[in-house]
C-alpha positions, 0 to 999 in steps of 0.5 A, spaced: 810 745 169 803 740 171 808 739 177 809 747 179 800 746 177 798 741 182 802 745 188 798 749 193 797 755 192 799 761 198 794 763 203 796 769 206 792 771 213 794 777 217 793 783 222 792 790 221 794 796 226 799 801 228 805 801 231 804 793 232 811 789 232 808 788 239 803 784 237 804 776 238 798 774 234 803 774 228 808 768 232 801 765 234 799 764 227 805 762 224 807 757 230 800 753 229 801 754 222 808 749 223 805 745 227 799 744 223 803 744 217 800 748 213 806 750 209 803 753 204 800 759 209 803 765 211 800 771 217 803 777 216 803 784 219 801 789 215 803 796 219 799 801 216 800 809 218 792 810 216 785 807 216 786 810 208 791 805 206 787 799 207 784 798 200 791 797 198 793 793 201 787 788 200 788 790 192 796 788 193 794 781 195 787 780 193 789 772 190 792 770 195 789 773 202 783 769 206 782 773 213 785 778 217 785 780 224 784 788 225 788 791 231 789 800 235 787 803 232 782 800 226 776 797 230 771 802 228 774 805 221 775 799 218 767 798 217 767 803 212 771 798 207 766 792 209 762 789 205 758 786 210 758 786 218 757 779 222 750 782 227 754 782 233 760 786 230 754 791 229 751 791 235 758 791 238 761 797 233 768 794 233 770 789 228 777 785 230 777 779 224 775 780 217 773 774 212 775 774 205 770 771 202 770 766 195 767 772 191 773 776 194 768 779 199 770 782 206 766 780 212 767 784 218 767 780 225 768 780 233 771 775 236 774 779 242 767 779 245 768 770 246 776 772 248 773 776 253 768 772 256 770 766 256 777 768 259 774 773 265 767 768 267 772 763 271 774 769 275 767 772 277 765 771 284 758 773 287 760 781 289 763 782 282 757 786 280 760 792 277 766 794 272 769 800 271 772 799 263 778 804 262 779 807 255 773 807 249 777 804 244 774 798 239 776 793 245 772 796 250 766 795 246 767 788 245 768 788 253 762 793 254 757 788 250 759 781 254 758 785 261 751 787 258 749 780 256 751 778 263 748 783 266 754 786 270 752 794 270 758 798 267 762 805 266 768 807 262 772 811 264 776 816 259 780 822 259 775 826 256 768 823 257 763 825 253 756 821 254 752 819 260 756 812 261 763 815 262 766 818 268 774 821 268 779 818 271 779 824 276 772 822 278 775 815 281 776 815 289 774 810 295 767 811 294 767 809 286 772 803 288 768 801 293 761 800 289 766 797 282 770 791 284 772 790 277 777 794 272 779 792 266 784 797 263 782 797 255 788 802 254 794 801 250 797 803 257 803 799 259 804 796 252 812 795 250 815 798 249 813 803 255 813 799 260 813 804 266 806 807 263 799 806 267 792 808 268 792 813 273 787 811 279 788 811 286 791 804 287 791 804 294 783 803 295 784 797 292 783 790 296 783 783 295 775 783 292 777 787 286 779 783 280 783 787 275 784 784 268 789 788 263 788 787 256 795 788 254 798 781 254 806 784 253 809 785 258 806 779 261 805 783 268 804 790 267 805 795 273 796 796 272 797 789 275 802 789 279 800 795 283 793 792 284 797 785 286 800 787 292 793 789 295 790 783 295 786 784 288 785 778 283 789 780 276 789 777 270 793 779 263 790 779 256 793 773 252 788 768 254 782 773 251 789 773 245 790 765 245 780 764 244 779 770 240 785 768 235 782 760 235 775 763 234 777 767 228 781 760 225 774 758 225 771 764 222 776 763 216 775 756 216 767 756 215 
């Protein structure tokens, strides 16, 4: 009996989105588990259908969960079953981690704007002024907050724009590739399993002064970053921003 009481007790962390089996932040956390050997620690996906569900799964694990990541399509919904909201998270409006507190209090973060920053910023040359960010979901608030304090102007680019900053993907054509030489595609676009999947730009504008970076992370190349490759344009994927962001929400955890 004293031996099973001096035992560590299960410490769980885990992501919540839809239709995430894709998601690499499982292996991620359960590889720098082994390797810290922190046995006792367990991340998980937890793949709800509705935002609706959230509560029960914080009340099916609430001894034992200590943070969780927030992926597609929950950035924005989970704030309502906060307790509190990190400043930056605020300002951003999207929420990617969330703290369990001692008090079993939920804290929302946002790490994917110090992803996003610190992975994009070695790749930004003199005449990256301009970005066109595609999709308005959670992330591309994250990545709309970092080009804001780097004062680099930006639109978004949506299937049905609604306000001012926001363009369609048919408004897009020379003249607005040649004034907005960075991309960032914030769409689930490409993700795998629909591989064959990208946003519809005219891809023949593009040039070598254009940096294309694709949030997506699986397939390492998607067909956004290849078509913009074989014109010249510098591209990176979404795994590093995955990789700092993750790091960055350990660190959360672990304050």
């Amino acid at each position: 009996m004293e031996e099973k009481e001096n035992q560590p007790k299960e410490v769980l962390f885990g992501l919540i989105g839809k239709e995430i089996s894709y998601s690499f932040s499982k292996e991620y956390f359960s590889k720098k588990f082994s390797e810290l050997n922190l046995t006792h620690h367990k991340y998980v996906n937890f793949d709800i259908e509705k935002i609706t569900v959230f509560p029960e799964v914080i009340h099916s694990n609430k001894f034992i969960l200590k943070g969780m990541n927030v992926t597609i399509p929950y950035k924005q919904d989970v704030f309502l079953y906060l307790d509190k909201v990190h400043k930056v998270a605020r300002k951003v409006g999207a929420v990617n981690t969330i703290k369990v507190t001692k008090k079993g209090k939920l804290k929302g973060y946002n790490t994917d704007v110090i992803g996003f920053r610190d992975s994009i910023v070695p790749m930004l040359k003199e005449h990256h002024t301009k970005a066109l960010i595609l999709g308005t979901g959670g992330a591309s608030k994250a990545v709309a907050y970092v080009f804001k304090k780097m004062n680099i102007d930006f639109k978004f680019v949506s299937r049905k724009p609604k306000r001012k900053k926001q363009i369609s993907y048919a408004d897009i054509n020379e003249e607005t590739l040649s004034e907005y030489s960075i991309l960032v595609n914030c769409s689930p676009l490409g993700t795998y399993p629909n591989i064959d999947k990208y946003p519809k730009i005219p891809y023949q504008y593009i040039t070598e002064k254009h940096l294309f970076y694709d949030l997506v992370y699986n397939p390492e190349e998607t067909l956004f970053l290849a078509k913009a490759k074989t014109r010249g344009a510098a591209v990176k994927n979404g795994y590093e921003m995955l990789e700092r962001q993750a790091e960055a929400s350990w660190e959360i955890w672990n304050s």
